[in-house]
N, C-alpha and C positions, 0 to 999 in steps of 0.2 A: 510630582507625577502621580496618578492617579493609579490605584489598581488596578485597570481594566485596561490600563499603559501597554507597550511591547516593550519592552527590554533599549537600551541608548543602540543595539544595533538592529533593532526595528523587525528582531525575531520573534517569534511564538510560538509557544508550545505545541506541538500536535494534540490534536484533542484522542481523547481515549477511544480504542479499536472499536465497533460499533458491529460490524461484522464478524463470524468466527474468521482463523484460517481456513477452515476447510472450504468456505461458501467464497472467498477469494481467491483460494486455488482451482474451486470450479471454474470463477470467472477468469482466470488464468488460461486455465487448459479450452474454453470455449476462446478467446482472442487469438489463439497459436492454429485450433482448429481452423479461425474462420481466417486465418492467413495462411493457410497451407501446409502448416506444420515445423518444426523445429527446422528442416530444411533450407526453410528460405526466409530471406530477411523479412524484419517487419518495415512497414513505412516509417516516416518519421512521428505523424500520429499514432499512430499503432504501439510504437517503441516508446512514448512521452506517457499511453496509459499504460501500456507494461511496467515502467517506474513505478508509478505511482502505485500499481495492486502490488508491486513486490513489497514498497514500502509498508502498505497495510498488513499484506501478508507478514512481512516481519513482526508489527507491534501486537496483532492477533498471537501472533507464536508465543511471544513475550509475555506478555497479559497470559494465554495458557498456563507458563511454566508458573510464571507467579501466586497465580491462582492456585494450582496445586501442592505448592509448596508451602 
């Protein structure tokens, strides 16, 4: 298997945060704005990119601590 392989269960690494947190929590707080706010539910689109910025937002956080540490 070659280096540039996936793993035998056909996973891959997330690549490293590329945005801060802060600039994903923007984009956070503007998707909830533009759905009416904490209130009401998000779509199922809506809800499938909220994962995904939670998940950046997490590795930005991560990558933060690290970095200062």
């Amino acid at each position: 298997m070659s280096a540039s392989s996936s793993d035998s269960s056909g996973t891959t690494e997330a690549p490293a945060p590329v945005r801060s947190a802060s600039v994903v929590n923007t984009e956070i707080r503007a998707l909830w704005a533009r759905a009416g706010g904490a209130g009401r539910a998000l779509s199922s689109a809506e809800q499938e990119r909220y994962q995904r910025l939670l998940v950046e937002w997490a590795a930005a956080v991560r990558a933060d601590v690290v970095e200062a540490a």
